[in-house]
C-alpha positions in Angstrom: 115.3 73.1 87.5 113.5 73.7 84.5 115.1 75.8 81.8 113.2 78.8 80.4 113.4 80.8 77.5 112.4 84.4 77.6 111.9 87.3 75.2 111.3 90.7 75.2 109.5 92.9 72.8 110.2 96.4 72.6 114.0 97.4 72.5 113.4 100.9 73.8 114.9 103.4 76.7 113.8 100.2 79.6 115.1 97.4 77.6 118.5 97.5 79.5 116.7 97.0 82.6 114.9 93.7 81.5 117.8 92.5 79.3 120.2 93.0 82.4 118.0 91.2 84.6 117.2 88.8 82.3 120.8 88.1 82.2 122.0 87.6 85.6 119.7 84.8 86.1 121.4 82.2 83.5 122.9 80.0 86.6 119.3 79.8 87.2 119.0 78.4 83.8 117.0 81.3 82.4 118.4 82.1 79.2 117.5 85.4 77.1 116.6 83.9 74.1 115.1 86.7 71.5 114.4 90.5 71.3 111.8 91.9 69.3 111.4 95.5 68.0 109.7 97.5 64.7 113.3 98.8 64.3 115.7 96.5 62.6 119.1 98.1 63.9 117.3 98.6 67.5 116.1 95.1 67.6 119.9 94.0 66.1 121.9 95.9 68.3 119.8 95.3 71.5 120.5 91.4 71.0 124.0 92.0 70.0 124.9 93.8 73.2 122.8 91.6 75.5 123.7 88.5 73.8 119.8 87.4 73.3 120.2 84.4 70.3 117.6 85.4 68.2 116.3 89.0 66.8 112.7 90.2 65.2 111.5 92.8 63.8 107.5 91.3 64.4 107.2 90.3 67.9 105.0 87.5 66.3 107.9 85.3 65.2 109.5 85.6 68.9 106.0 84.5 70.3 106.0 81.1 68.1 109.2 79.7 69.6 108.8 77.1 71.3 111.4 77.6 73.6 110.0 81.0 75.1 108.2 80.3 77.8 108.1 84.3 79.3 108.0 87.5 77.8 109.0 91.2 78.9 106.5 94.1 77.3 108.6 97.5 76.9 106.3 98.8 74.6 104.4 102.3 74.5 101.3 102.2 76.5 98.5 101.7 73.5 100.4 98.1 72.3 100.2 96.6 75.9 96.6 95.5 75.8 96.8 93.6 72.4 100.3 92.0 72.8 100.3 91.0 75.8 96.3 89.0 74.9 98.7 87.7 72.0 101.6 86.7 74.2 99.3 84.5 76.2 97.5 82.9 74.3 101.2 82.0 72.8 101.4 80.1 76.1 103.6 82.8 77.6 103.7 84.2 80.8 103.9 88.2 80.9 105.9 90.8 82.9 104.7 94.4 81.6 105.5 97.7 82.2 103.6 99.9 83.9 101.1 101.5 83.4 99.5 97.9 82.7 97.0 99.6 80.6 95.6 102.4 79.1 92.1 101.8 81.1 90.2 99.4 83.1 88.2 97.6 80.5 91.6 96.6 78.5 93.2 95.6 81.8 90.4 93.6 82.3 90.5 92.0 78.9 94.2 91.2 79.5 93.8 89.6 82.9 90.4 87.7 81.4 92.8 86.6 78.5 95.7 85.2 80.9 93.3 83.5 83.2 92.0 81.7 80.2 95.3 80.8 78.9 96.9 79.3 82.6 99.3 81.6 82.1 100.8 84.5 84.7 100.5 87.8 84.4 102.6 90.8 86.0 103.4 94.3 86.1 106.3 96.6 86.6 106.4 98.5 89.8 110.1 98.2 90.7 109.9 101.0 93.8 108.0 98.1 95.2 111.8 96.4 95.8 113.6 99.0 97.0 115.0 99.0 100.9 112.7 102.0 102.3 109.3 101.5 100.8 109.8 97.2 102.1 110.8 98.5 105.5 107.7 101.2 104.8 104.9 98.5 103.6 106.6 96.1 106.6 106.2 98.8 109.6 102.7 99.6 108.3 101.5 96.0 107.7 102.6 95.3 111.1 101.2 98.4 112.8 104.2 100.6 113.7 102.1 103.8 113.0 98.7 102.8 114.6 95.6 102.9 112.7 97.0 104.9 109.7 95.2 108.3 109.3 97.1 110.1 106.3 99.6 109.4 103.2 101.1 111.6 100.8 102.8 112.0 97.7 104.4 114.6 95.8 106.9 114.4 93.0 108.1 117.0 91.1 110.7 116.9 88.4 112.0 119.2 85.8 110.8 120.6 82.5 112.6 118.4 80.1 111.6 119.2 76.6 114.1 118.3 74.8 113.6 115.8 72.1 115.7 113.0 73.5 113.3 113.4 76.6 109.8 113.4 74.2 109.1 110.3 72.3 105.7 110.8 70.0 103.8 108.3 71.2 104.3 110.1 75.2 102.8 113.2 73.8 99.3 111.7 72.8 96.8 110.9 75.3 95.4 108.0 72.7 99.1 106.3 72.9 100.5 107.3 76.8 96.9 107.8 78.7 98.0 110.4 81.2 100.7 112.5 81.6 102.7 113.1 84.7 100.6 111.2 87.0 100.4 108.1 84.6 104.2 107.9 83.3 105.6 108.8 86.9 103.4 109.6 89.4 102.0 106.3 89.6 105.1 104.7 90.6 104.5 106.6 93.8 101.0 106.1 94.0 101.5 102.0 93.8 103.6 102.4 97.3 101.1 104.4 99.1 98.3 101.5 98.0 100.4 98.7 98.6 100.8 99.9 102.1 97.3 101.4 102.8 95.2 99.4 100.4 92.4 100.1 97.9 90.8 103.2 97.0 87.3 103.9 97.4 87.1 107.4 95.7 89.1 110.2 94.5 88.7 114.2 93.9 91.3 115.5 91.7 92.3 118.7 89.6 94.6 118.3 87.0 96.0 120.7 83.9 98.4 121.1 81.2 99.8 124.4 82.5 103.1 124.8 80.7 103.9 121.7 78.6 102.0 122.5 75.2 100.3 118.5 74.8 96.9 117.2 75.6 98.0 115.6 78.8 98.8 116.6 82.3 101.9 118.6 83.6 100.4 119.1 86.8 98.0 117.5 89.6 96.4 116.9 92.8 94.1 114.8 93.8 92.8 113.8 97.3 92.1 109.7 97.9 89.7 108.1 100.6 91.0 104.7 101.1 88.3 102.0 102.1 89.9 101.8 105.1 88.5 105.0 105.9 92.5 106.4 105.6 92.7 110.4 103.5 95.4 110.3 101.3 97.0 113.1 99.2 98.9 113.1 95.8 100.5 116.4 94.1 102.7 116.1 91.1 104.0 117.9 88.2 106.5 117.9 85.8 106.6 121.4 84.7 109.3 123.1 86.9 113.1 124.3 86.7 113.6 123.2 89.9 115.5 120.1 91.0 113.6 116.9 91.6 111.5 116.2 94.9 109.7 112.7 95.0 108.2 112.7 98.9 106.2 109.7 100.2 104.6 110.1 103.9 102.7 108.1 106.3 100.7 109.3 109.5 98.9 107.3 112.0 97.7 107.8 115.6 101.0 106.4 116.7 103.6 107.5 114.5 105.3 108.7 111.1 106.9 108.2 108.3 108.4 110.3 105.7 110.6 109.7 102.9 112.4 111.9 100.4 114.9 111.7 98.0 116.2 108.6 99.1 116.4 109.8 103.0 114.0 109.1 106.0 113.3 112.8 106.9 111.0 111.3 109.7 111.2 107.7 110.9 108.7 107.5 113.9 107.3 104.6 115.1 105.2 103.7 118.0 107.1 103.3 121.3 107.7 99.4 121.5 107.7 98.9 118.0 110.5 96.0 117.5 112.0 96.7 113.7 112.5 93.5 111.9 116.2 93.9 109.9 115.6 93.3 106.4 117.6 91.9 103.8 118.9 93.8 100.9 120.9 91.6 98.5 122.0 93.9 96.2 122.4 91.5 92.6 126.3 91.9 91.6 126.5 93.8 88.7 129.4 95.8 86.9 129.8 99.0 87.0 128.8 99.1 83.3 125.8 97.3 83.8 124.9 100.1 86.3 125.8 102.8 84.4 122.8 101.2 82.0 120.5 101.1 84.2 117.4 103.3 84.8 116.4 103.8 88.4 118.3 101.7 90.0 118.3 97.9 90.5 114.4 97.6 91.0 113.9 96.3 88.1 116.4 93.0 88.2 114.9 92.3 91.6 111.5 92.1 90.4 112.3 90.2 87.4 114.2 87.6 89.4 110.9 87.6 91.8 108.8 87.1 89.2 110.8 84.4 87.6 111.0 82.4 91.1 108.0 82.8 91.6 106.1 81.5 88.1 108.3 78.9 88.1 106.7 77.7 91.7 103.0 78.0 90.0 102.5 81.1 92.4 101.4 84.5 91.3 103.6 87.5 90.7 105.1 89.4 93.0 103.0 92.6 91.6 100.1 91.4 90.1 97.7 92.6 87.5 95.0 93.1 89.4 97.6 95.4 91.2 98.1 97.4 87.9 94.4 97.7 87.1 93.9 99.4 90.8 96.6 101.7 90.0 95.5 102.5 86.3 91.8 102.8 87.9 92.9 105.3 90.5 94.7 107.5 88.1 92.0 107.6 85.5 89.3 108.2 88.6 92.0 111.4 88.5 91.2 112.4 85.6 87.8 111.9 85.7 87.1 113.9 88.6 89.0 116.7 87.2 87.0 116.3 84.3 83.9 116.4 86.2 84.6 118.5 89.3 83.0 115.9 91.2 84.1 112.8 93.5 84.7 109.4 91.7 84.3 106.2 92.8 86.8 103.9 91.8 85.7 100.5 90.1 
């Protein structure tokens, strides 16, 4: 097995999650070799407590080693385009987070800039790994719900304006793109395409109603999938309420909905045979956990994505997976803007 190096720029809030899962492959011979970050004690301390070798404060000197062959992005949104076009033309393959980009032309320019370079490149959608939304994209794929006529989302969260809650940069349309929609929203909206498929156009209203910035708190927005599926998405983030994130399917022959981390309804067609699927947890400590940010998503996909680069196959999530998701938010945005329907490129 070949040994791989791989780094990670950006020591923020999701670094635990890449660092962690970075980690718990090293009997695979992956070792976490450097961490980069504009903040010297960040960048330090990261690599200190992860046990990365190496430390930068320009992500530059950790993309001329040699001996990194992959590369984490945990970056704000308006650095993803032009790093990760550096990172591969380094040679290095690419896990980002999501949202890949801040619109389709710079997703473009990074999946262009990959291709050229032989390189892979992949986006963060961890939801994609947990137990419900597999046995979700698995019942739909193999048509437990008959020809699927609906899907929803809504997720709403509380108001959190504290400051430990509101970096700069997510305050800025010209640094995050989108508010609620684009920093959580979307995680939601990449299930309901991965099991219905690509959007063909979208009708949305969206608003700042409470949160004094100049992106969204709030929004709804209707899809029509090219499958000829409706689907539905309501969000906001501007409540006191406790959190409700709510996925649903409907076809002719049966239901699904999720909330919360419950099957409210699980209701396939009569005859349907349920394939049992595996969920190998990875074994962490309890204080690995405790660092953790939604869960274990996240070292699952990076242990995909690993396995599978190293096997010259394309990511589990790819890019082009990202770009349809960045496309369908800002077709969001867009209609809102307009008032009128928006087809999505």
């Amino acid at each position: 097995m070949n040994r791989i190096g791989y780094g990670i720029i950006g020591a923020g809030w999701i670094l635990p999650n890449h660092a962690i899962g970075v980690r718990h492959l090293r009997d695979q011979e992956v070792e976490l070799t450097a961490i980069a970050d504009v903040d010297e004690g960040r960048a330090r301390g990261a690599a200190e407590e992860f046990g990365a070798r190496y430390w930068y404060t320009d992500y530059r000197e950790l993309l001329a080693r040699d001996n990194i062959q992959m590369v984490s992005l945990c970056l704000p949104h308006h650095l993803h385009k032009a790093i990760a076009i550096e990172a591969a033309r380094s040679g290095k393959h690419v896990l980002c987070e999501k949202p890949l980009a801040l619109d389709v032309d710079d997703a473009d320019a990074m999946i262009a800039a990959a291709r050229a370079a032989g390189v892979q490149l992949g986006v963060i959608f961890q939801h994609r790994y947990d137990l419900p939304f597999r046995r979700l994209h698995r019942a739909v794929e193999q048509g437990a719900f008959g020809q699927i006529l609906l899907g929803g989302v809504f997720h709403r969260c509380r108001n959190e304006t504290a400051a430990e809650f509101r970096a700069p940069w997510r305050e800025h349309k010209e640094t995050v793109g989108g508010g609620v929609l684009t920093m959580q929203t979307i995680h939601f909206v990449d299930i309901l395409l991965w099991c219905l498929g690509r959007v063909e156009s979208v009708m949305a209203r969206v608003d700042a109603l409470v949160l004094q910035r100049n992106v969204e708190d709030s929004g709804a927005a209707i899809l029509r999938f090219e499958s000829g599926a409706i689907g539905s998405v309501v969000s906001t983030e501007a409540v006191s309420t406790d959190r409700i994130s709510r996925v649903e399917v409907h076809g002719t022959s049966g239901t699904a909905i999720w909330e919360n981390n419950r099957w409210v309804r699980w209701e396939p067609a009569a005859g349907y045979v349920e394939e049992t699927l595996a969920d190998e947890e990875p074994p962490l400590t309890q204080a690995e956990r405790g660092r953790l940010l939604f869960g274990t998503g996240h070292i699952k996909q990076i242990g995909d994505f690993v396995a599978r680069v190293r096997r010259g196959l394309p990511p589990p999530v790819t890019a082009e997976d990202g770009r349809h998701a960045t496309a369908v938010v800002l077709a969001m945005y867009e209609s809102s803007r307009t008032g009128q329907a928006v087809f999505v490129g």
